[in-house]
N, C-alpha and C positions, 0 to 999 in steps of 0.2 A: 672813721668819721662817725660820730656820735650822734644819739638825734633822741638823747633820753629826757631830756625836756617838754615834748612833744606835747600842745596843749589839745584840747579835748574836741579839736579838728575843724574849725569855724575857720573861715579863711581869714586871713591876715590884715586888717585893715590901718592898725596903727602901731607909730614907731615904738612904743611901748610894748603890744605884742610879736613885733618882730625879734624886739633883742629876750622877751621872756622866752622863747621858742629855742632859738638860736646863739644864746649866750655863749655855750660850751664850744659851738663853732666860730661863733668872733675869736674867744679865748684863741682857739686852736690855731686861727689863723694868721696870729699876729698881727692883724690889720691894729693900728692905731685908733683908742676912742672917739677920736677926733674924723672919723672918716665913716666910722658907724652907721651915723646918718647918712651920710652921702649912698652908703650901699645901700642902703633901704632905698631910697628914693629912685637909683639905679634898676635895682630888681624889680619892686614893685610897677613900674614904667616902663621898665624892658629896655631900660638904653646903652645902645652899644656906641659909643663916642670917641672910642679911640681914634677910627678916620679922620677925625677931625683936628687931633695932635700932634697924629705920627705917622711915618711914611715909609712903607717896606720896600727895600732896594735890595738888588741882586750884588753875591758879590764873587770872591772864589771861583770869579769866570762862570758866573751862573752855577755852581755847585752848593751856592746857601743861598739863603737872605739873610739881613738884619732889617734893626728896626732903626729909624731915626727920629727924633723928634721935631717937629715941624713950628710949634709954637713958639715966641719967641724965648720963653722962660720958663720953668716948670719949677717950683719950690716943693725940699721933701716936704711930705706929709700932706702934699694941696692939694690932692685929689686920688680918686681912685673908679679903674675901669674893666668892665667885665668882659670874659672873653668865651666864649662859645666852645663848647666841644665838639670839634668837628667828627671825630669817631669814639664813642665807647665800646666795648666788648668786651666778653673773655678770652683769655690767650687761647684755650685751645680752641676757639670760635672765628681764630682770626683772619686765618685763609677760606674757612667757607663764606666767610663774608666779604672778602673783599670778589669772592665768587658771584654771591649773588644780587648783593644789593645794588641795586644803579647807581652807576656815575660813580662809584664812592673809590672803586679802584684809581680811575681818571683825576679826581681831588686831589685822594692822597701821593699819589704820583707827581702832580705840580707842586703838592707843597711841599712835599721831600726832595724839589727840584732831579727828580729821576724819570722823570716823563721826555727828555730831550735825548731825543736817536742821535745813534755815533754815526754821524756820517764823513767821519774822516777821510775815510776812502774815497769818496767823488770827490771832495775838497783836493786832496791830493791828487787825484786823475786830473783834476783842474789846473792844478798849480803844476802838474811836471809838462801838461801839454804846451805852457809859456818858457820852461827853465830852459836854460842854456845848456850845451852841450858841454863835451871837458876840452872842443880845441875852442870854443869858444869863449870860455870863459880864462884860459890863455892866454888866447890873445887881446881879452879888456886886462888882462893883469898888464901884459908888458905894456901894452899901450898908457893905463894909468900912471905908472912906472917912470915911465917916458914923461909924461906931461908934468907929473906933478912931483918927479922925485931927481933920485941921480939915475933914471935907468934899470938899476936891481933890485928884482922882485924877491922879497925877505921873507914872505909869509902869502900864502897859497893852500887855500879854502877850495878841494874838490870833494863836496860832501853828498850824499846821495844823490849821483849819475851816474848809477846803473853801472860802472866802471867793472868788467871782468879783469881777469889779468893777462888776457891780451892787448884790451883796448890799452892797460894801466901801462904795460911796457912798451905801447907803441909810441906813450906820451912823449919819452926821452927826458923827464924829470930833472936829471944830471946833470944833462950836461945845457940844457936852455937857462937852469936857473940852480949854479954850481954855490950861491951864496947863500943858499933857503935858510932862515931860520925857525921857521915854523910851518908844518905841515899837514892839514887833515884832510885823511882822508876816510870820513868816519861814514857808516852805512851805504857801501858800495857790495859790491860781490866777490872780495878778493878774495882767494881760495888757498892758492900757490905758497905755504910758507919757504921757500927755499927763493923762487922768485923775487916774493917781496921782500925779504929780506937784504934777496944782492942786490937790489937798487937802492932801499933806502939808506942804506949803508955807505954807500955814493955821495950823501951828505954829511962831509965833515965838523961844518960849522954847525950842524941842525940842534937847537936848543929844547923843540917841542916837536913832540909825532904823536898822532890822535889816528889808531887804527880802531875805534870803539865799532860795533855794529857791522863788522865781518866775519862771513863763515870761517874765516881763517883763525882768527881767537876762538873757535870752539873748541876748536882741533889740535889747538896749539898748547904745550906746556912751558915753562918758566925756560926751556933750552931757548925758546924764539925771542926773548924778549932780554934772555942775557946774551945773545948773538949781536942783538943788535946793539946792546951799552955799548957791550966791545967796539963795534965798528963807528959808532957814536960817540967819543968820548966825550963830549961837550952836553950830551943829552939831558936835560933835567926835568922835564915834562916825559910821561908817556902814557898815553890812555887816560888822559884827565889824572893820574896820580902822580907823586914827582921819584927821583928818583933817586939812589945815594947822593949823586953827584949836584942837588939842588942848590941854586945857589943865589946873586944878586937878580937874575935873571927870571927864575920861577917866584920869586918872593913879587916880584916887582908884575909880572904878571897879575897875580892874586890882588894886586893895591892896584890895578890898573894904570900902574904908570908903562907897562908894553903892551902891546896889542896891534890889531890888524894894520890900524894908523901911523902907528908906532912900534914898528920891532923892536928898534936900538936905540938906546940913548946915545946920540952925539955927543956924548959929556959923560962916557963911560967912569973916567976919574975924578969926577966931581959928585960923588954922592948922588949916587940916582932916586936911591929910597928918602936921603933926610927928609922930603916934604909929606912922606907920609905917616897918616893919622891912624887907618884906620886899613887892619887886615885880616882876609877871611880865607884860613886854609882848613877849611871844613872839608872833610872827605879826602883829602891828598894823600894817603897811605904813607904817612909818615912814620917811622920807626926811630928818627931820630933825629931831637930839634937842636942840639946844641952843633952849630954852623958857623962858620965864619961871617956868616948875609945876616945871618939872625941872631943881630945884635944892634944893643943898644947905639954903637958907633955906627951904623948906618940906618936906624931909624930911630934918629933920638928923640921923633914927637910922638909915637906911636901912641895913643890912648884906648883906641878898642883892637881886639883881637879873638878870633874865633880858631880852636884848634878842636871842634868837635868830630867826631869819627875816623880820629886817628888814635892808634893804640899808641905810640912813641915807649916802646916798651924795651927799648935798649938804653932809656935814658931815668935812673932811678928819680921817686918822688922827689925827694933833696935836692937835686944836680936839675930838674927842671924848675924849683920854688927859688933858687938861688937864680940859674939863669933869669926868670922871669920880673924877680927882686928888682934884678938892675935895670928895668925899663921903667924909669921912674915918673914917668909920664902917663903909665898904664894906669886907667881910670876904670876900663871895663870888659870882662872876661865871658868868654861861653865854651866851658870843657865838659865833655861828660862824666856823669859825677853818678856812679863810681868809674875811676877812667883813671889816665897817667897820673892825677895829682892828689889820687886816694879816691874814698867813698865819704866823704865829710864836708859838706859849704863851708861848717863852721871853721874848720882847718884849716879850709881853703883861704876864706879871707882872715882869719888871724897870721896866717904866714906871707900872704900879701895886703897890708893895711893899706895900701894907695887905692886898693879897689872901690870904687863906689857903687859898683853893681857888677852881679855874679848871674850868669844865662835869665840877664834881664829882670833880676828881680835885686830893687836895693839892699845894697848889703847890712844894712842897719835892720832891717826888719827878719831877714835871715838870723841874725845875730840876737836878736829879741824873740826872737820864735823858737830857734835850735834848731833848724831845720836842718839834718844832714844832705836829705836828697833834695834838690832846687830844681824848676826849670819852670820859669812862664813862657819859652820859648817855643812852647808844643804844635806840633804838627796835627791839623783838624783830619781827625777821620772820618773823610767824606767816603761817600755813599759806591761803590764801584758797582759794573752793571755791563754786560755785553747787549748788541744789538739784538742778539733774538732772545734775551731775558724777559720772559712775556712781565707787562708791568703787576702783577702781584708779586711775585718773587720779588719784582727789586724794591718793593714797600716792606714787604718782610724783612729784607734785609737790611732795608735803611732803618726803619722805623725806630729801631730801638735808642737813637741819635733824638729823635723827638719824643718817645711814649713817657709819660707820668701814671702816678697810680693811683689808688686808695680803697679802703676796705670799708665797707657799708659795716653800720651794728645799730641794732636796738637796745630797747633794755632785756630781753633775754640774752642774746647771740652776739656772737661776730661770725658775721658772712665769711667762712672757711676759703672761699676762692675771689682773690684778688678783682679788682677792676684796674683796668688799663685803659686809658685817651689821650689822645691827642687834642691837644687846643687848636684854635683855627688859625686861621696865616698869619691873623694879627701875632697873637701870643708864640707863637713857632717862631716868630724871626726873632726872637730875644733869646742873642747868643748869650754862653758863658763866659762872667771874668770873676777873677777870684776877689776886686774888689768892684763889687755889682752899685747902680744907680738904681735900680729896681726891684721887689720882690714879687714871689708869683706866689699864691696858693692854692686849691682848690675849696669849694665850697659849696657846700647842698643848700639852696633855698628851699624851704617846704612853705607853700604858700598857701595852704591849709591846715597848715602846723603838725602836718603825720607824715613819716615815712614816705608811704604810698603816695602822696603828692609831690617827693623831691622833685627837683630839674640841678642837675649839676653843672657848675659853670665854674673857674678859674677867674680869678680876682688879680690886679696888680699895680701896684704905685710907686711914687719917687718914693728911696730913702736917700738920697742927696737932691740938692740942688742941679738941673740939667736944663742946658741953654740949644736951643737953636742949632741943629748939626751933630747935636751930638748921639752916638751909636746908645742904645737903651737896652740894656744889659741884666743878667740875672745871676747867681748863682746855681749852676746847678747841682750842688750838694750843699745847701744851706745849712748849716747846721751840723755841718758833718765835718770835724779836724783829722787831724792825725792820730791823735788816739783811735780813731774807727778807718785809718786805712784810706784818708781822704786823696795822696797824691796817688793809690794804688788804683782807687775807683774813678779815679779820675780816666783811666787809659779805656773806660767806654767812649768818651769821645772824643780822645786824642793819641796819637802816638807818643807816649811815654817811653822813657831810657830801656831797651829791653837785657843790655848788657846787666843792668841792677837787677832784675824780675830775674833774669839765667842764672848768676850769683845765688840769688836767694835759693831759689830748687835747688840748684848744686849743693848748698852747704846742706840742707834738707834732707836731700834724697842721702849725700855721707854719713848722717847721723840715723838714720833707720839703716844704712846698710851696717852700721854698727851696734845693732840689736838685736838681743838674739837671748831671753831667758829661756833656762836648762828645762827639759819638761821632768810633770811632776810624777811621780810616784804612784801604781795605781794599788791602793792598800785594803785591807778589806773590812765592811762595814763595820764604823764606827757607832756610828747609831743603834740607838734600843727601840724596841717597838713601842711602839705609842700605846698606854692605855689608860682603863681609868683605877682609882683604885679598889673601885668596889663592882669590876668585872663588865659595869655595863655598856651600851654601845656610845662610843665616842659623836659626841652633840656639835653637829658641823653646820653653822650659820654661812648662808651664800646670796648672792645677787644674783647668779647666772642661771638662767630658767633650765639650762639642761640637767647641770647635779641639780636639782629641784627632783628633776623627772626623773634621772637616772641612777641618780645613787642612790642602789637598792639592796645592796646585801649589808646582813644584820650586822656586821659591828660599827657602823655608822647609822646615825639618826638626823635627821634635818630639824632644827631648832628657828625660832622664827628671833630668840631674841641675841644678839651681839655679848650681850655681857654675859651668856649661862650658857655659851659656846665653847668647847676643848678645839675647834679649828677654825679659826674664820678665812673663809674660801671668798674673797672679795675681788672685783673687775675695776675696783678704784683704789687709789694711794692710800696707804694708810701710815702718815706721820705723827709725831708725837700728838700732833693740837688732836688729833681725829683721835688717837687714841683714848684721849684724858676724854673729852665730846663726849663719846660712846661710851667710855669705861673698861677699854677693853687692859689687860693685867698682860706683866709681863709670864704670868704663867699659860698662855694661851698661845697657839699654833697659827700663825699666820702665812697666807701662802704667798711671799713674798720676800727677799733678802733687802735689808740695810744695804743702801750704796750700788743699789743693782743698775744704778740710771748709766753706771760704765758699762753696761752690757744693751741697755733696750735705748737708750736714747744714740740716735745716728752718730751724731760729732763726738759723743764721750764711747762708743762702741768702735771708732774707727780710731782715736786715740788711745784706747788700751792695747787695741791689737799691735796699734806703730810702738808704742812703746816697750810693748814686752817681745814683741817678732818683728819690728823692722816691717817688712815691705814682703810678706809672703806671697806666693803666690797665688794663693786663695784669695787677696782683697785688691779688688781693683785699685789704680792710686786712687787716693782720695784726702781733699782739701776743707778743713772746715771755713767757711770765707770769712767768716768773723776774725779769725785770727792767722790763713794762712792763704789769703788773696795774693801777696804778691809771688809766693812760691807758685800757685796752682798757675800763675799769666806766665811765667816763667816758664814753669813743663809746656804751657800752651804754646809758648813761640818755637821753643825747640822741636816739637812734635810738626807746627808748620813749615818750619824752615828744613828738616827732613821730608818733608810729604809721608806724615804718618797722618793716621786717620786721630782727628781732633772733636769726636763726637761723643758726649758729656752729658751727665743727667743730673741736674738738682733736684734733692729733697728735704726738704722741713728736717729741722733737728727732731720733731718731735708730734708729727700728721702721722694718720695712718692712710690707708686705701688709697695712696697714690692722691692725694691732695697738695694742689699746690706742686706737681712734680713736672718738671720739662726735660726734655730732651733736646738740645740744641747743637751746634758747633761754629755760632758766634759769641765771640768775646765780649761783643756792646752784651750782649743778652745775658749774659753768664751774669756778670758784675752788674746789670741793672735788676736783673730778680732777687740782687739782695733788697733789694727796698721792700720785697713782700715777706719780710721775716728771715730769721736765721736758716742757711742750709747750709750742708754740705755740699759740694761736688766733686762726683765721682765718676773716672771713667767709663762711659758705655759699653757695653760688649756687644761688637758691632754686629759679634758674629758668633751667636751663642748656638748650641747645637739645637735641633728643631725638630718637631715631632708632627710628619704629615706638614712642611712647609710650616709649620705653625710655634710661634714662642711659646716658650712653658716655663714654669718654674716647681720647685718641688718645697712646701709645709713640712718638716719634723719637727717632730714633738720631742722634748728636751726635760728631763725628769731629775730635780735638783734635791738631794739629802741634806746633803754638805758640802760647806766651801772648805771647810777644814778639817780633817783631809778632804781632797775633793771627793765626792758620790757622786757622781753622773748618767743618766739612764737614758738610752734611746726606745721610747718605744715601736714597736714594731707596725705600729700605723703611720702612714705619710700618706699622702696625698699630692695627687699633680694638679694644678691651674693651668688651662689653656688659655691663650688669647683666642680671641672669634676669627681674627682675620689673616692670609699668609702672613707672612714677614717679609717687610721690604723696607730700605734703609733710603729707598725714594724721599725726596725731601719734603713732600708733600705729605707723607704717611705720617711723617712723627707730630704732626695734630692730630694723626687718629687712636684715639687711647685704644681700641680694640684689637691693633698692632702693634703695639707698643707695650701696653700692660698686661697683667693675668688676673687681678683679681675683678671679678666681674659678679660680688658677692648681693653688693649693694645698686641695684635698680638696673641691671644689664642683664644679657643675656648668657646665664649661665651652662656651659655643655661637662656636664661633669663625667668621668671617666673613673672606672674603677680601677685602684692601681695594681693589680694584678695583667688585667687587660693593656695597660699602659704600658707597661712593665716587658709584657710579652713582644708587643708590637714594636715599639723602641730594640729591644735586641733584633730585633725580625729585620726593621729598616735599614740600621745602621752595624748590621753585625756586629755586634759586642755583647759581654756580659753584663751584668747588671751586679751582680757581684764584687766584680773591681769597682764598677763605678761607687756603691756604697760604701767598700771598705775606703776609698779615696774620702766621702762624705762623712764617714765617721770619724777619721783621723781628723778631717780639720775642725769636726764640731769639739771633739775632743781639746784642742789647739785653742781655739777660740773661748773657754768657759777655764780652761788652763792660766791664759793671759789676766783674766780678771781676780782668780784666784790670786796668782803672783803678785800683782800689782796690787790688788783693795784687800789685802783679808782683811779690812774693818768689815769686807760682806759675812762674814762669819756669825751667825746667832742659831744656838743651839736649838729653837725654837719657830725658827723660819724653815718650811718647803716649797718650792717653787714651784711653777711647769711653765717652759717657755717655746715656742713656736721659734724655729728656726730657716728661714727662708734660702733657698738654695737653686742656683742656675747652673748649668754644665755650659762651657763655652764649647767650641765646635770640636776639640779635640776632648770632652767627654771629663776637664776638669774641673771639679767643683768651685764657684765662685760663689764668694757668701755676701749676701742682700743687705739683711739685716734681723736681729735677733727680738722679740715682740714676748714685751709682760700677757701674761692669762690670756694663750689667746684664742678668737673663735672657732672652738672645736663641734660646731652644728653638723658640720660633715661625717666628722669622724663617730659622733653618736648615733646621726642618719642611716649609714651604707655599713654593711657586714662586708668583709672583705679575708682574705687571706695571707698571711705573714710573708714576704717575700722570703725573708731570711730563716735559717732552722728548719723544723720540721713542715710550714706550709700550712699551719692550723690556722682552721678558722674564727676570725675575730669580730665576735661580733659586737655591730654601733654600741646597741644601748650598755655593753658590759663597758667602755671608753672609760669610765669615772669610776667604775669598782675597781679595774686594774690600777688606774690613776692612781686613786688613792691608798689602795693599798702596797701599790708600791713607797709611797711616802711614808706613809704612817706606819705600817704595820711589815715593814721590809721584805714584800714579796719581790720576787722576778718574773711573776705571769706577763708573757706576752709583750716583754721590755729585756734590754742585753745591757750589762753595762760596759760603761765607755773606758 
């Protein structure tokens, strides 16, 4: 949010200097000019009016609100109302604060609707101290039976009483009620699969059995339940799924023409299904729909139908698009898509044209859109939470189902770290639909017309016409289609298809596992030494105050001007525009490669390496979310639906010092921190090896000749970063960056360590060499600077030397995982501290010689105090 218009700080009196101030944020906000006024008049008054037109009601069994509108009429464009920030902050701010500040836990709790204790359990202590027994309820069957039928009990409901399998075989099931058609006996304690089996099997005629919610399906494999078909033959229900044998009977179930009321049709041969319209065999573990019941001759009015979460994978696409063809009646479908009838809406309803709407969305707009993947029929993912979940945890958890964002800027900056808020109850009960009555924005008043004065508040109005009753609604990705991943991002707040997101990883993870360039050649220098021609010392122009200071031996001289440089040593880009600027000539040494952004920038660094190595095991996975969000939700469900550990770090394509970086393992959160910029996400390493209880990472220095052939140099200075605080993967810690991170360069407390001592003590702790662990480190920096060679040699200029900092973590068993790769980077340490060579002979290296060796190894082809790679 912008605020470079900022007039010369007199407080705001008229609507003239409101919009001189503020234009660029009207602009931004899309608010209509027509309503302009209105918000002045709004702000400057302070009026909050929306109680006055809308009305928040609970809904999802108290698990949301919406909003509704109270007035009799609302036309777009005829008003607009301010809504209150109920919490600002920064994310890693966020649990201390709902720590400290009064009430503000309690707030955000009611208005996340996660403030309401599960008191299931006394509910239920309540409710079983009134239920009836199992001879009781018995003997109201036979009696109902009696009074209101012919006497035989068909269907027989014994569901949680406590029923062991003694009481269950004292019942004598068999032989009181030898006609049963349907039987649950679901969330009892029946244990005995050999027991229950020889009873149920007693019923011949039995059409449905419901064992769901017994110890005995724990224990039980696919032998218990083909015992029973056997002895069942007539069995088409079992466990809420149907069975081969499904037939007029389970169909007719599903369409509610049988039930508790109704077992049997008395008019078995009169078409029991033709009156029905409308059927839902969602979740039935179907394998295969082509049936003699499921067909057009016995529901020949059928018009909706739901066949989601069944695989029907015995019955090819064609032979189901044909089957389904012939229900000519069929108006409206909900299959999972990608599911038995392909991965395509469009396909879907080009090969059934009777459709008028496809999982609830019309098919004409599908068809005008291209959409292949459809669903408005999403499941809200609401807030989950145990009783002794103290209420901050379950605001952090929910929260990210409500958090909005935006970045402050002047005219110098932009504020590097995001802001996060939540609006007040009003503005929070404006759920999402994909075609919204209402839009929201956020907006800075400054009512002194500077910065320093803002008050942030959230704006929102009709964009249609809305009457009286109706729910008031938003988008919550305005602006954001399919080309940016809109049905992917959407699964922060709803249960989206996960079969499609598994698909996509699969096909992902097969094509890195099919990657794999030959490594290259390591040949010997190509490069001449740099000089000049008339012997004198080479004129090195820099930015970085240390070569200022330290490069001191005589065939180098520091030059103050760019254009009368033979090297220019710069900590900023230097592209064509800057070159022509400056003047600098392609006969001039730059320390820098063409096309290096494949190497230092995160997403084009994690893409080189998938591309030329596939998935080594040096690089955590990792997703860039701009373009490979549905794969990374993908690996995510697979990883939960295993119980592997799901804990994830976002960083900036392109921050340094850990800006802007989270560590999470919810999914709303992953997919809403794209809104603070491009990142990557990359697996965490939950369980990295630890020096003294404490995370560390290890700085090498990376010394580039040539891309062509490659020249690679390690030198023999590294350095280790500690975090300040143990290591704990307590959920509470990953707000604290001093457990989490290592660089602690800028405004923290720095405990620096010399790495020799480092060095020592790590072998000493963890009994190991240090030796393997480098040789393991230098192979993969090797591997890594390989890949980009393979892939870019546009990086190739005989005239570019580099030096790049190379970040590096050992996970618990001691192998190297790599961070990320960083242009020119701050070597204050390494000119600071004298230290000694780990590797070779143990010579001592001292700070201030950092940038003689440096350079000399670029320029002038030494191998002081550096090995190549």
């Amino acid at each position: 949010m912008s605020a470079t218009n900022a007039s010369n700080g007199s407080r705001i009196e008229t609507y003239e200097d409101f919009v001189k101030v503020h234009d660029l944020l009207l602009a931004a906000s899309g608010l209509p000019q027509s309503l302009h006024f209105k918000l002045f008049q709004k702000l400057t008054s302070e009026t909050f009016d929306g109680g006055a037109h809308f009305q928040i009601e609970p809904c999802e069994e108290g698990r949301q609100r919406r909003l509704l509108l109270t007035s009799e009429t609302m036309a777009k464009d005829s008003n607009v109302f301010l809504v209150d920030h109920a919490w600002t902050f920064r994310l890693p701010d966020a649990y201390k604060l709902l720590q400290e500040v009064p009430g503000l836990v309690q707030r955000m709790a009611a208005l996340m609707c996660v403030d309401v204790e599960d008191d299931g359990g006394s509910e239920q202590a309540a409710e079983s101290g009134g239920k009836m027994t199992a001879e009781e309820v018995l003997e109201s069957e036979i009696r109902n039976a009696k009074e209101t039928g012919d006497g035989f009990v068909r269907w027989l409901e014994l569901e949680e009483l406590g029923l062991d399998d003694a009481t269950f075989l004292s019942l004598n099931l068999s032989t009181k009620f030898p006609d049963l058609l349907a039987l649950s006996l679901c969330g009892n304690k029946l244990e005995n699969q050999e027991k229950l089996v020889e009873e149920v099997t007693k019923f011949k005629n039995l059409k449905a059995l419901w064992l769901n919610n017994n110890p005995v399906l724990e224990k039980s494999d696919c032998g218990m339940e083909d015992t029973i078909l056997q002895g069942c033959p007539k069995l088409e229900i079992y466990n809420s799924r149907f069975t081969h044998n499904f037939g007029v009977w389970a169909l007719g179930f599903c369409a509610d023409v049988y039930g508790k009321d109704n077992p049997a049709s008395s008019h078995q041969g009169n078409l029991p299904l033709q009156s029905v319209t409308s059927l839902d065999l969602s979740n039935r573990g179907i394998h295969n729909l082509i049936n003699k019941a499921f067909s057009p001759f016995e529901m020949p009015n059928l018009s909706y139908l739901n066949i989601r979460g069944n695989l029907i994978e015995e019955n090819s696409v064609s032979d189901l698009f044909g089957l389904l063809k012939a229900f000519y009646c069929l108006q409206s479908l909900e299959v999972d898509i990608p599911g038995p009838l392909g991965d395509s809406a469009v396909e879907i309803l080009e090969s059934l044209p009777t459709l008028s709407s496809l999982n609830g969305v019309d098919a004409s707009k599908i068809l005008e859109s291209e959409k292949h993947i459809v669903d408005s029929m999403l499941q809200l993912r609401l807030p989950e939470w145990t009783a002794e979940e103290p209420l901050a945890d379950r605001v952090l958890n929910a929260m990210w189902l409500y958090l909005m964002t935006y970045r402050l800027a002047d005219e110098e900056k932009l504020d590097e770290n995001p802001v996060w808020y939540v609006m007040d109850e009003l503005g929070s009960a404006l759920r999402h639909s994909d075609e919204p009555n209402f839009r929201v924005a956020p907006f800075l008043f400054m009512p002194e017309g500077k910065l320093a004065s803002a008050v942030s508040f959230s704006i929102f109005w009709p964009t249609q016409n809305v009457k009286r009753g109706d729910e008031c609604t938003r988008d919550y990705l305005f602006g954001i289609g399919e080309d940016k991943q809109r049905s992917a991002r959407l699964t922060a707040w709803f249960y989206t298809p996960q079969k499609y997101f598994i698909q996509e990883y699969e096909k992902h993870l097969n094509k890195l596992q099919s990657k794999r360039l030959p490594s290259l050649s390591i040949k010997s220098s190509a490069t001449t030494v740099v000089h000049r021609s008339d012997g004198s010392a080479l004129r090195v122009y820099t930015d970085i105050p240390q070569i200022e200071e330290f490069l001191t031996r005589p065939e180098f001289v520091i030059t103050n001007e760019p254009k009368d440089a033979d090297i220019i040593w710069t900590s900023m880009q230097i592209d064509e525009e800057v070159k022509k600027a400056v003047g600098i000539t392609d006969q001039q040494y730059i320390n820098q490669f063409p096309f290096e952004a494949c190497l230092v920038m995160k997403h084009h660094l994690a893409d080189t390496i998938q591309k030329a190595q596939g998935s080594p095991g040096w690089l955590q996975p990792t997703y860039n979310l701009e373009t490979h969000l549905s794969q990374l939700i993908g690996d995510y469900c697979l990883r939960k639906r295993d119980g592997l550990n799901n804990l994830w770090i976002l960083k900036p394509w392109n921050m340094a010092r850990t800006i802007d970086t989270t560590v999470t393992d919810n999914l709303s959160a992953i997919i809403r921190l794209m809104e603070t910029g491009p990142k990557i996400c990359q697996k965490y390493i939950e369980h990295p090896a630890l020096f003294q209880g404490k995370k560390f990472d290890l700085r090498y220095i990376v010394l580039v000749r040539s891309i062509n052939p490659l020249e690679i140099f390690l030198a023999d200075v590294f350095w280790v970063r500690l975090a300040n605080n143990p290591y704990s993967l307590e959920k509470h810690s990953l707000f604290e960056y001093e457990t989490h991170f290592t660089v602690m360069n800028y405004g923290r407390r720095l405990n620096h360590m010399n790495t020799p001592e480092f060095v020592r003590e790590f072998e000493k702790e963890h009994q190991v060499k240090w030796l393997d662990i480098h040789q393991r480190v230098k192979s993969m920096i090797r591997s890594v600077f390989e890949s980009a060679a393979s892939l870019h040699p546009e990086m190739h200029d005989p005239k570019s030397r580099a030096m790049y900092g190379v970040d590096v973590m050992l996970d618990a068993s001691f192998q190297p995982k790599l961070l990320e790769v960083t242009y020119c980077p701050d070597c204050m340490r390494a000119c600071k501290y004298d230290t000694k060579a780990i590797c070779g002979g143990g010579e001592t290296v001292r700070g201030p010689d950092f940038f003689n060796f440096v350079l000399g190894c670029l320029f002038l082809n030494e191998t002081i105090h550096v090995c190549q790679l």
